[in-house]
LOZA-510892 format. One record per residue (C-alpha): residue number from 1; x, y, z; residue in three letters; chain. Coordinates in Angstrom, 3 decimals, decimal comma, always signed. Layout:
R resi       px       py       pz resn chain
R  NUM        X        Y        Z  ALA     A
...
END
This chain:
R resi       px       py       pz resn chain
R    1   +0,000   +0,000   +0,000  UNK     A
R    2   +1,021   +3,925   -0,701  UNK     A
R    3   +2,471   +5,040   +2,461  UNK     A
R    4   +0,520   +7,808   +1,974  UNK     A
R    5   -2,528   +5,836   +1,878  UNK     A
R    6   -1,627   +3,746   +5,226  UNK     A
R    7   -1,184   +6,809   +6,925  UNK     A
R    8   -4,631   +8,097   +5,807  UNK     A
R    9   -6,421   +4,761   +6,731  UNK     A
R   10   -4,644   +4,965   +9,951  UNK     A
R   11   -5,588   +8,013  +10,293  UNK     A
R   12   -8,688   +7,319   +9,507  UNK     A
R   13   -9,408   +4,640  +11,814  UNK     A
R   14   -7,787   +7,044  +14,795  UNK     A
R   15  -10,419   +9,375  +14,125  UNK     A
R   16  -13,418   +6,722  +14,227  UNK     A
R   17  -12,253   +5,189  +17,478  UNK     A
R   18  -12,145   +8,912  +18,889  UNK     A
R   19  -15,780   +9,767  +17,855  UNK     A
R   20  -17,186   +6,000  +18,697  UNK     A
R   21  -15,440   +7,126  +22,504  UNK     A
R   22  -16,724  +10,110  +22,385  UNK     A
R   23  -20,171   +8,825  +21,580  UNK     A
R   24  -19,953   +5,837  +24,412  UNK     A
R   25  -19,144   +9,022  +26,825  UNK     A
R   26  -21,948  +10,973  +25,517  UNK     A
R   27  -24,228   +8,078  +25,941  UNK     A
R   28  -23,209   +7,440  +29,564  UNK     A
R   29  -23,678  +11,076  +30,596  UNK     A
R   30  -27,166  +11,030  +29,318  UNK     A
R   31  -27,448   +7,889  +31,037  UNK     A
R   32  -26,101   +9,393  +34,210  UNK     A
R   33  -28,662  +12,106  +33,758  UNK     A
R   34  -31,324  +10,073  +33,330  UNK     A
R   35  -30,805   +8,410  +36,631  UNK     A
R   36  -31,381  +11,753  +38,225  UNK     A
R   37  -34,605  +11,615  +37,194  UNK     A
R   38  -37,797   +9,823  +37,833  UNK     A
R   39  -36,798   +5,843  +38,078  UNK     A
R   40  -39,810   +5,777  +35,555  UNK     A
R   41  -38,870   +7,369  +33,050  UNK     A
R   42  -37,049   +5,663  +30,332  UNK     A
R   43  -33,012   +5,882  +29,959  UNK     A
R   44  -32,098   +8,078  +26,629  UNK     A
R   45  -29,704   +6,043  +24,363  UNK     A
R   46  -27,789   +7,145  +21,636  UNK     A
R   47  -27,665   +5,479  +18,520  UNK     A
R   48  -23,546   +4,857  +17,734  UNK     A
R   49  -24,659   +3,811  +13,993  UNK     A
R   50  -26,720   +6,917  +13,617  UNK     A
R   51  -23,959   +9,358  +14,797  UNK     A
R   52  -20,868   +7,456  +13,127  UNK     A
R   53  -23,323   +8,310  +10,020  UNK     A
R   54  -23,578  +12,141  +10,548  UNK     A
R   55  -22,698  +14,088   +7,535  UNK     A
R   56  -21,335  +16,884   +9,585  UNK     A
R   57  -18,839  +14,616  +11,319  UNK     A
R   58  -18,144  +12,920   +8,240  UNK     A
R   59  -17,225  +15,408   +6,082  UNK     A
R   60  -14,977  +17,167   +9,469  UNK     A
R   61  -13,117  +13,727   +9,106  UNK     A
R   62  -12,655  +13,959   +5,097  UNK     A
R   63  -11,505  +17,730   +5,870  UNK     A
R   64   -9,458  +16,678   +8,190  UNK     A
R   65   -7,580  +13,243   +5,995  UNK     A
R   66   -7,281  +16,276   +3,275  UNK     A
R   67   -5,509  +18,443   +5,498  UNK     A
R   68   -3,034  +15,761   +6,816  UNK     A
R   69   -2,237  +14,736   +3,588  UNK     A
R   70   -1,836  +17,975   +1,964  UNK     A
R   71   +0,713  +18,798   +4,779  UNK     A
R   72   +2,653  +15,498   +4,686  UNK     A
R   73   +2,935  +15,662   +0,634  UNK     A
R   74   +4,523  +19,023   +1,266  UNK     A
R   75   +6,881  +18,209   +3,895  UNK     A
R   76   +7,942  +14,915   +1,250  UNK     A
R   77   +8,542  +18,001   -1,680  UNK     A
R   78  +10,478  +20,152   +0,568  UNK     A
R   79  +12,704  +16,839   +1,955  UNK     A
R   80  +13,694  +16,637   -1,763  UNK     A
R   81  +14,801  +19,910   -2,054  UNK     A
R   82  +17,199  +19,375   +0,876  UNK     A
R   83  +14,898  +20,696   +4,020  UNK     A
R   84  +14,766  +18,842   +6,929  UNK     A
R   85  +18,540  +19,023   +7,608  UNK     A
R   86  +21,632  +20,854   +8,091  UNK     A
R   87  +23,997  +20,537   +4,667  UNK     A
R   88  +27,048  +22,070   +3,755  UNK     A
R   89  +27,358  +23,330   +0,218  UNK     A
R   90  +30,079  +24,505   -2,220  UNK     A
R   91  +30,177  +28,275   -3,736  UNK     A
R   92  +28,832  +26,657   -6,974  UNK     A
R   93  +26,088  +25,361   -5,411  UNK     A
R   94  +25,469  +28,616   -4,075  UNK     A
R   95  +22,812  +30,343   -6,392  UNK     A
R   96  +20,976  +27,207   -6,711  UNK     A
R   97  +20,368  +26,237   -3,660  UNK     A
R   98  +19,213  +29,835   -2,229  UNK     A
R   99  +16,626  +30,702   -5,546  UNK     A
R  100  +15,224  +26,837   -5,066  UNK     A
R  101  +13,597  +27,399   -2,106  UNK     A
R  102  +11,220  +30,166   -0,443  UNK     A
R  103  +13,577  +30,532   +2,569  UNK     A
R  104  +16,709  +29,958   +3,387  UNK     A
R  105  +18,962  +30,041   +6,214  UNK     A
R  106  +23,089  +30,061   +4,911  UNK     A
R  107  +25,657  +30,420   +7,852  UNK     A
R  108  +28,949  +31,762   +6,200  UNK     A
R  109  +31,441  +29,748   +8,576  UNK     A
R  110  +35,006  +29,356   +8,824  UNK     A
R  111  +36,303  +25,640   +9,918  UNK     A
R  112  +38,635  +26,823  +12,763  UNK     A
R  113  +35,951  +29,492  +14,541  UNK     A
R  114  +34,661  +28,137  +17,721  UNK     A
R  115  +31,505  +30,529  +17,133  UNK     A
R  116  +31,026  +29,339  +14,276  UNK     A
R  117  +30,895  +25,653  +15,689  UNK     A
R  118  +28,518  +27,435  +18,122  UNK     A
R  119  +26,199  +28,292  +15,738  UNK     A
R  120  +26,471  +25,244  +13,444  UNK     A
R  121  +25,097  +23,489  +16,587  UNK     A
R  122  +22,194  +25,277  +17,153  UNK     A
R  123  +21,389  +25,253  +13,386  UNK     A
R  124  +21,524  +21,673  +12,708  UNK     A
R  125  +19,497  +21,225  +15,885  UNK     A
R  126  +16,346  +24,013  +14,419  UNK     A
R  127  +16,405  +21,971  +11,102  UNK     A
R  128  +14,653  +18,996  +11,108  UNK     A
R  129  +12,260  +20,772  +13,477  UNK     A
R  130  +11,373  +23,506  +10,924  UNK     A
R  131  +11,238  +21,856   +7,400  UNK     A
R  132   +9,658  +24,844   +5,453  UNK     A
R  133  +12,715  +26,757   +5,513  UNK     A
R  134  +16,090  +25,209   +4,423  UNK     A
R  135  +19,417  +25,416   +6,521  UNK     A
R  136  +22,819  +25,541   +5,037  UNK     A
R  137  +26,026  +26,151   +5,715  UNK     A
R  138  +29,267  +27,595   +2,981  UNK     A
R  139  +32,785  +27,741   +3,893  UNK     A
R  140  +33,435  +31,661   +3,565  UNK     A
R  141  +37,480  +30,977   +2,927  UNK     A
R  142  +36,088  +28,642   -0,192  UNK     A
R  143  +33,208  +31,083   -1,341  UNK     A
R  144  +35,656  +34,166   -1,720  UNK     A
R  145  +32,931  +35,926   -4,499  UNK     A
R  146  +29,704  +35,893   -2,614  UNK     A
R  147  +31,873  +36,581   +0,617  UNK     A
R  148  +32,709  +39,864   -1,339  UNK     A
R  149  +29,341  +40,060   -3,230  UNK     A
R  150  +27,904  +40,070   -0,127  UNK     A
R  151  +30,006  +41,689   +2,196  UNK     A
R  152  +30,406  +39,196   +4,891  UNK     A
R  153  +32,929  +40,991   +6,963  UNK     A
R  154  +32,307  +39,055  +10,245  UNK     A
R  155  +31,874  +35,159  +11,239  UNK     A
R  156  +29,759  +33,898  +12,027  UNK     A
R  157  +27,644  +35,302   +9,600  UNK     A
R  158  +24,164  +34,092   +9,000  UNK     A
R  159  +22,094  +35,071   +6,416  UNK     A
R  160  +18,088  +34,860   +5,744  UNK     A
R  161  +17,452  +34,827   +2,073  UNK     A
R  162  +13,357  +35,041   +1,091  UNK     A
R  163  +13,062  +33,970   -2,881  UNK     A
R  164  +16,370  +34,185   -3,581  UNK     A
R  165  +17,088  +37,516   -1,905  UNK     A
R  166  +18,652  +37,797   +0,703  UNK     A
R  167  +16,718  +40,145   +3,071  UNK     A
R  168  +18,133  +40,019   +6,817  UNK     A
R  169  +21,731  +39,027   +8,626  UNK     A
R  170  +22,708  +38,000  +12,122  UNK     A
R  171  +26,549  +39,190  +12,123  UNK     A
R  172  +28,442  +37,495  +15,167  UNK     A
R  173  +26,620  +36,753  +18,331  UNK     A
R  174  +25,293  +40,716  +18,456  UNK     A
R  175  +21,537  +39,450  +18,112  UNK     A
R  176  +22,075  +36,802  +20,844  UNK     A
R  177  +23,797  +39,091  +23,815  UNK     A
R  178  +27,252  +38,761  +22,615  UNK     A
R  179  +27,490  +35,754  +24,538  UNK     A
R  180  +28,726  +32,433  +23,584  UNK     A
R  181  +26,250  +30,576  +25,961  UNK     A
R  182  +23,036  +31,090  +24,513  UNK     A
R  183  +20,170  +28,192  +23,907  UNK     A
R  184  +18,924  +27,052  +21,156  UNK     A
R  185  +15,644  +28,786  +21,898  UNK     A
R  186  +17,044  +32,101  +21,689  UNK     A
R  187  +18,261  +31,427  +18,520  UNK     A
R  188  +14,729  +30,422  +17,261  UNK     A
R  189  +12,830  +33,187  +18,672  UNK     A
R  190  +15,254  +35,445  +16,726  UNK     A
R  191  +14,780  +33,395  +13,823  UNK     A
R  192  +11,242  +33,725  +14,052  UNK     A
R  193  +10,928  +37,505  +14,554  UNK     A
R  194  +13,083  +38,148  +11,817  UNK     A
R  195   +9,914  +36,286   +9,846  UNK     A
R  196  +11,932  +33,814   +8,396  UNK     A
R  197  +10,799  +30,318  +10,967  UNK     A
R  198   +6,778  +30,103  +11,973  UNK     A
R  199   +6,550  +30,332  +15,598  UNK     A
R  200   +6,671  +26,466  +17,060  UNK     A
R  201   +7,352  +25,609  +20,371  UNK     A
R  202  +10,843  +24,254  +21,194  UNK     A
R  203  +13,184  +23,386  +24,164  UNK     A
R  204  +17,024  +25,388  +23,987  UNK     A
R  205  +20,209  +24,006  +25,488  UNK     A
R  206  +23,704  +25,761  +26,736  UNK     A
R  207  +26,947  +26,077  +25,350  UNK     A
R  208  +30,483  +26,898  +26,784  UNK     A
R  209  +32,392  +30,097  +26,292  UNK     A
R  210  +33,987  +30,877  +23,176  UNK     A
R  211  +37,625  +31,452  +21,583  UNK     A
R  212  +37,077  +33,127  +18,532  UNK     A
R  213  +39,847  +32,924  +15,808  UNK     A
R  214  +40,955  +34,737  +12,757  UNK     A
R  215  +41,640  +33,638   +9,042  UNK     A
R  216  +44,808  +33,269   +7,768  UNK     A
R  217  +46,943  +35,759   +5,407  UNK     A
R  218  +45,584  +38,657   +3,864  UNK     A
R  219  +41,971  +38,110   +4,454  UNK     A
R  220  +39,047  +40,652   +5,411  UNK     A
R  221  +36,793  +38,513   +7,372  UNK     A
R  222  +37,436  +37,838  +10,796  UNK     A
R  223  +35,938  +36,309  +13,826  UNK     A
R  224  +32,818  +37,880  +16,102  UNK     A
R  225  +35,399  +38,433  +19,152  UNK     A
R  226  +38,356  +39,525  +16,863  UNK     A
R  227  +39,401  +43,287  +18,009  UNK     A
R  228  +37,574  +45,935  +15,843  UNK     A
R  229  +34,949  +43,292  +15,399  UNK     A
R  230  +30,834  +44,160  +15,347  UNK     A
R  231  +30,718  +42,149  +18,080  UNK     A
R  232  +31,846  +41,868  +21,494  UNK     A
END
């Protein structure tokens, strides 16, 4: 069977047992009532057939299957586009991975930047749990013309791209307090003011301080903590 079918039978047959419960607990309240009453009067029953059979309920439940499937087709389209998880890319795969997608989340890294490990952490832990935007990381010393293009000065560097353009930035940790011990959570809720996550509700965890680091030679981008850096 389609596992898209199974799920909607199951689902299905979730929602039948729910509203044959819910009837049995409807039925025993009235029941309950009736007992209250007048020992001669007759106890109301409720016809489980009758309500199973109500068009109202019925077409709530075919709403509902619709919904469910709608929702798990798209999560199955955005999988294949690479949501769902925490990649790495390479500057060619740069342009077509950021105009593919709606949103995007790219963290401009550098390999031997403890804040950048920082962050890399708390990104790959966000995306499974928010599959409509994608999450991706690029090696700024290997991406040297959209570090320029886009004037990453300062690592980490994460950027928020809507349709291809990119429309926000957290530079460093300046957005998170400057401080190298922030959860998970506070990354999300910045995430999600900046519009680029729906609001979901999510547990955060700690980290230890930071080191900070520079790149080698002659280049122009340098860590959060370096001295003259945005951040602190």
């Amino acid at each position: 069977m389609d596992p898209d079918a199974f799920r909607s039978t199951m689902s299905g047959l979730a929602f039948g047992n729910v509203m044959a419960a819910a009837a049995r607990d409807y039925q025993k309240e009235l029941v309950a009532q009736g007992k209250m009453q007048s020992s001669s009067e007759p106890n109301p029953e409720v016809d489980l057939d009758e309500l199973m059979d109500d068009p109202e309920l019925e077409r709530l439940h075919a709403d509902r299957i619709a919904a469910l499937k709608k929702e798990a087709e798209k999560r199955e389209a955005l999988k294949r586009q690479g949501h769902g998880e925490y990649r790495e890319i390479t500057e060619g795969d740069f342009l077509g991975e950021v105009t593919a997608s709606e949103k995007v989340i790219c963290h401009f890294y550098h390999r031997e930047f403890y804040r950048c490990k920082i962050m890399d952490k708390h990104l790959k832990a966000l995306a499974p749990r928010f599959v409509d935007a994608k999450f991706i990381k690029l090696d700024a010393e290997n991406a040297p013309f959209f570090v320029a293009k886009l004037a990453v000065k300062t690592l980490p560097c994460v950027i928020l791209f809507r349709k291809g353009i990119a429309v926000d930035r957290l530079v460093g940790f300046q957005d998170l307090g400057s401080r190298d011990d922030f959860g998970t959570k506070s990354l999300e809720n910045i995430l999600i003011r900046k519009g680029i996550l729906n609001l979901k509700k999510g547990e955060g965890d700690d980290d230890d301080d930071d080191e900070g680091g520079h790149f080698g030679g002659s280049r122009t981008v340098r860590s959060s903590v370096a001295e003259g850096s945005d951040s602190d």
